[in-house]
C-alpha positions as CSV (number, residue, x, y, z in Angstrom):
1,X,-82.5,114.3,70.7
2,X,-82.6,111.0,69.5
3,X,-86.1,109.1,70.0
4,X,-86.1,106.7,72.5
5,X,-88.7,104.0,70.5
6,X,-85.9,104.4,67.6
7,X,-83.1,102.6,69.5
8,X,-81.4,99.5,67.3
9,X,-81.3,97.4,70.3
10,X,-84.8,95.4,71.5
11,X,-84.0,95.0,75.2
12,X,-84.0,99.2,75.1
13,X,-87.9,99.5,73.6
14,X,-90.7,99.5,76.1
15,X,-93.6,96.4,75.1
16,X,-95.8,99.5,73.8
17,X,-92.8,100.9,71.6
18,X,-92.0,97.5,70.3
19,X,-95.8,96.7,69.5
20,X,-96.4,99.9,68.0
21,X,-93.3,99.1,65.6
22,X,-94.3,95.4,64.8
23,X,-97.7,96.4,64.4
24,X,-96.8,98.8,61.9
25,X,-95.3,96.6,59.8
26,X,-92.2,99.0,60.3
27,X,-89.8,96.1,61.8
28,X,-89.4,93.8,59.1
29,X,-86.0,91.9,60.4
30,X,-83.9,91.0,63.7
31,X,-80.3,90.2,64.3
32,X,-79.3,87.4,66.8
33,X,-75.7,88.4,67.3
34,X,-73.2,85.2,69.6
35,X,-70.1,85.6,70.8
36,X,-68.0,84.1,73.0
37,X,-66.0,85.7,76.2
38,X,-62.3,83.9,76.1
39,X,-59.0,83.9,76.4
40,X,-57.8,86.2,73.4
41,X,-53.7,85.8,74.0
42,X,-52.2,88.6,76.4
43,X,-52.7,91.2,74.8
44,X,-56.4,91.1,73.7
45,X,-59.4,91.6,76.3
46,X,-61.3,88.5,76.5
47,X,-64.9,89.9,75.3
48,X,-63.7,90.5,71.7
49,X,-66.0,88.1,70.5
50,X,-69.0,89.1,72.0
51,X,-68.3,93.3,71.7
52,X,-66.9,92.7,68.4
53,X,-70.4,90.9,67.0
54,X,-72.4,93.4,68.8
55,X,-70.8,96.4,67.0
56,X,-71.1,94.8,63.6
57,X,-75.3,94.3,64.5
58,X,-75.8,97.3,65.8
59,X,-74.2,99.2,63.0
60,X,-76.3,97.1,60.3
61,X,-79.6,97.7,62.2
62,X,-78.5,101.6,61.9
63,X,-77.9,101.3,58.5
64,X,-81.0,100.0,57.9
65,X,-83.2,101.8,60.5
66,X,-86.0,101.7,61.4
67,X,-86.6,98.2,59.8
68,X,-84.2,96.1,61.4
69,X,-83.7,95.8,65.8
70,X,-80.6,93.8,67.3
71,X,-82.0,90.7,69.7
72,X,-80.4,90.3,73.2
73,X,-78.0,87.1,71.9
74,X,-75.5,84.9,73.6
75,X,-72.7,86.5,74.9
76,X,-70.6,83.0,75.9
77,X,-70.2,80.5,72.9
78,X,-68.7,77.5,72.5
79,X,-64.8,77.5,74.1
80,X,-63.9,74.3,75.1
81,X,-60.7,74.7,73.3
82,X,-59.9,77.5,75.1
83,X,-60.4,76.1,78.9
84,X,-57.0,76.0,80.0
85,X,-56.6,79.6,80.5
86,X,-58.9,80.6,83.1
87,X,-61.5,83.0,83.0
88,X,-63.0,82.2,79.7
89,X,-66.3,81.6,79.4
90,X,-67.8,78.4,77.6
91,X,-71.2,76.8,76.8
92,X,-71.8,73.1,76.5
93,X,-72.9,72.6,73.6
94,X,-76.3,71.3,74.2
95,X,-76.6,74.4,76.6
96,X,-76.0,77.0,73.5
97,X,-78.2,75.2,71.0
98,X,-80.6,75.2,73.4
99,X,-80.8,79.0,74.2
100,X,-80.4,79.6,70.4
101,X,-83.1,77.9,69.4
102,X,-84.9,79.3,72.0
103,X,-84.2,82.8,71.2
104,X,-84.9,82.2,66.9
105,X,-88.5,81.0,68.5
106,X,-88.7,84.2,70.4
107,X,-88.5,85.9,67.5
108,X,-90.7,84.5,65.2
109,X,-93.5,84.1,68.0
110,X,-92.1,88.0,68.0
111,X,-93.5,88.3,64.6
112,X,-90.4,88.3,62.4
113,X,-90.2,86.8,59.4
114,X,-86.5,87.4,58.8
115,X,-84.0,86.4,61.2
116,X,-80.5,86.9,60.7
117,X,-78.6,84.7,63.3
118,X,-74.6,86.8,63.0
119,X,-72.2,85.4,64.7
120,X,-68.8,86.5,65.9
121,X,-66.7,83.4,67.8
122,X,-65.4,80.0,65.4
123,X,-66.1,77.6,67.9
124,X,-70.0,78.7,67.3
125,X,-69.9,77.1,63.6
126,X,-69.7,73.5,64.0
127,X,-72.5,73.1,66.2
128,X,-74.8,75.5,64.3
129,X,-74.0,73.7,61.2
130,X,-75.2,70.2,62.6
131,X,-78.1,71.4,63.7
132,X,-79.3,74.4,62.0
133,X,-81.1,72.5,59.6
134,X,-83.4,71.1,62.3
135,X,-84.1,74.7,63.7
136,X,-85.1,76.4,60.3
137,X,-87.8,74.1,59.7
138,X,-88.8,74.4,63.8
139,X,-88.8,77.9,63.1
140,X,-90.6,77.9,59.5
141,X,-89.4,81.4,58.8
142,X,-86.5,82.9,56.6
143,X,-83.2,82.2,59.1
144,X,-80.0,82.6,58.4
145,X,-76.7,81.8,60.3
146,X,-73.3,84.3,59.0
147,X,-70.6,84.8,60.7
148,X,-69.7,88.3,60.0
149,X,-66.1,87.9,58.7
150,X,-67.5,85.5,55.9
151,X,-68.1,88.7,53.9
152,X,-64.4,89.2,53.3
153,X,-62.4,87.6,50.7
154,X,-59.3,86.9,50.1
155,X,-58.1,89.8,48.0
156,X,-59.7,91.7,51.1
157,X,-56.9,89.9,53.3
158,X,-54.2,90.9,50.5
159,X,-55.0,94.2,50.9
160,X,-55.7,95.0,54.3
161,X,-53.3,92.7,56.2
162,X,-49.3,92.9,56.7
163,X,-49.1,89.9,58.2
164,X,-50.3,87.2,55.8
165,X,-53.2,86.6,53.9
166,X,-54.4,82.8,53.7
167,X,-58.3,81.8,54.9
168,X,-59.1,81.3,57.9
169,X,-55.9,80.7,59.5
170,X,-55.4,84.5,58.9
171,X,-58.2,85.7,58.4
172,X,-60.3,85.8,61.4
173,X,-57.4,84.7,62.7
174,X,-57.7,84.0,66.6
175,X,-56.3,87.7,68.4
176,X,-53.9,88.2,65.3
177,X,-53.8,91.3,63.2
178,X,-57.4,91.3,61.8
179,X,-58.7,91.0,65.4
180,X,-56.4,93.5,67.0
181,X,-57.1,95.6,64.1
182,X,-60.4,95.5,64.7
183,X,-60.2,96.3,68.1
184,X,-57.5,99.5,68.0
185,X,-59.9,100.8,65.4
186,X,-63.4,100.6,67.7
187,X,-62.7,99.8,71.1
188,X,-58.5,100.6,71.1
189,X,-59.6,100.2,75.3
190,X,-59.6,96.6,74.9
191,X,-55.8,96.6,73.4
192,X,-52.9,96.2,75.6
193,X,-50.2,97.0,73.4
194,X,-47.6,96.4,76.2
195,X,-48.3,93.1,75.8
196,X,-47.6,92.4,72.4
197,X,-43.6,92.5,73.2
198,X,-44.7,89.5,76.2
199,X,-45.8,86.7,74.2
200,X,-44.4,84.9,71.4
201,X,-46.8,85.3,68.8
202,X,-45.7,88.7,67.3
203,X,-48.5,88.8,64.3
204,X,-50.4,90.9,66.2
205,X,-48.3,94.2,66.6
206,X,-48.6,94.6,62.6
207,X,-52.1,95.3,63.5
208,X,-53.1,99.0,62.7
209,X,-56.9,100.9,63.7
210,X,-57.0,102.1,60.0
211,X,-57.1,98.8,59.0
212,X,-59.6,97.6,61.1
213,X,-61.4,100.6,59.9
214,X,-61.7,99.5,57.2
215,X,-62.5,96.0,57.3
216,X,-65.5,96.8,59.7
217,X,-66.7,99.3,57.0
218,X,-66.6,96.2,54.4
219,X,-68.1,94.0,57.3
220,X,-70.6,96.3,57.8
221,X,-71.5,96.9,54.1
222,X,-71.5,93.6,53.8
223,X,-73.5,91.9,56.3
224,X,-76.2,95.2,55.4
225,X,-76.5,94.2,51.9
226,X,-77.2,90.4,52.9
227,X,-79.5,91.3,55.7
228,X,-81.4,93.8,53.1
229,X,-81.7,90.8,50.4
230,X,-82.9,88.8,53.1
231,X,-86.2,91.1,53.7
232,X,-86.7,91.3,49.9
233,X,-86.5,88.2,49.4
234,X,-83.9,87.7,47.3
235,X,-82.1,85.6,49.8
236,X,-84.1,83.0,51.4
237,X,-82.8,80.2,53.1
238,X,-86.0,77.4,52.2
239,X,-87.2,75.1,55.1
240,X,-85.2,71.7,54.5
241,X,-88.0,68.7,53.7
242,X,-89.0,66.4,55.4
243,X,-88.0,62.8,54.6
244,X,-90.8,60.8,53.5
């Protein structure tokens, strides 16, 4: 039976099994996964974003147990752009930064040294990018912002997808082939592949699970090997200066 106080994910610890592990010196880094819950065409379920992130953390933090737990993260993103078609789910933009930064501070007030902020929706970039500068030096610790599909390349795209192979129009993509590959391969649940024959864009019925087998076993590699350079401080992002 597995061990309760080994669990990847923080919001499963109890305070005491947490401490114990902090105190230990045993928990040396944390992943922030965001997502995004949105419209994903009509074929795709609209948490993609969010499950998709949180399966790529998880898996890390068990590849590298016990040193590494997955933070509670933000499950809506940035969707503006996808408004139109109701149900989706979107964060001003203030709003996210806001409950970012809040969350980085968590951590390092946590203890942590080495925060890995993963992220798993595009519209969660831009806005990161403009201000992530201002929250490593709020934070003062080694944090990082990756979106999980920046590990691939493009002879990664040439190999693995049918469809086409140009970055990032193909690669994420937006609920084409990688996406739905990913999908049929961990959560084939969240496909409706009666669908694909009910829209216009076609791209994504060349998606395949042993694909997205396979790029989530590079994604995972990937984002482990980073994540494990990051705590041995091989890979540390400096705190910006000040201007004088």
């Amino acid at each position: 039976m597995t061990d309760p106080a080994r669990h990847v994910q923080l919001g499963k610890l109890t305070r005491r099994e947490f401490r114990t592990r902090m105190q230990s010196g045993e928990l040396r880094a944390c992943i922030i996964p965001l997502g995004a819950v949105e419209q994903h065409l009509e074929h795709l379920a609209m948490e993609h974003d969010w499950r998709s992130v949180m399966l790529v953390a998880e898996r890390v933090a068990e590849r590298l147990a016990p040193r590494v737990i997955v933070a509670s993260g933000v499950m809506a993103g940035v969707s503006e752009h996808h408004m139109r078609h109701p149900g989706t789910l979107s964060l001003r933009p203030g709003t996210f930064l806001a409950v970012v930064g809040d969350l980085i501070d968590s951590m390092v007030r946590a203890g942590f040294r080495h925060v890995l902020v993963l992220n798993g929706h595009g519209g969660n970039i831009a806005p990161c990018q403009g201000v992530w500068d201002q929250l490593q030096r709020l934070a003062g610790v080694n944090v990082q912002f990756l979106s999980y599909w920046d590990t691939l390349t493009e002879r990664d795209a040439r190999e693995l997808l049918r469809g086409g192979h140009r970055l990032p129009t193909d690669l994420p993509g937006h609920a084409q082939e990688f996406e739905t590959s990913t999908a049929l391969a961990a959560f084939p649940e969240n496909v409706r592949t009666e669908m694909w024959t009910d829209q216009p864009d076609q791209k994504p019925s060349l998606a395949t699970a042993a694909a997205g087998t396979e790029f989530l076993h590079r994604i995972v590699d990937r984002v482990s090997a980073y994540l494990q350079e990051m705590m041995e401080g091989k890979r540390v992002a400096p705190t910006p200066e000040y201007f004088p």
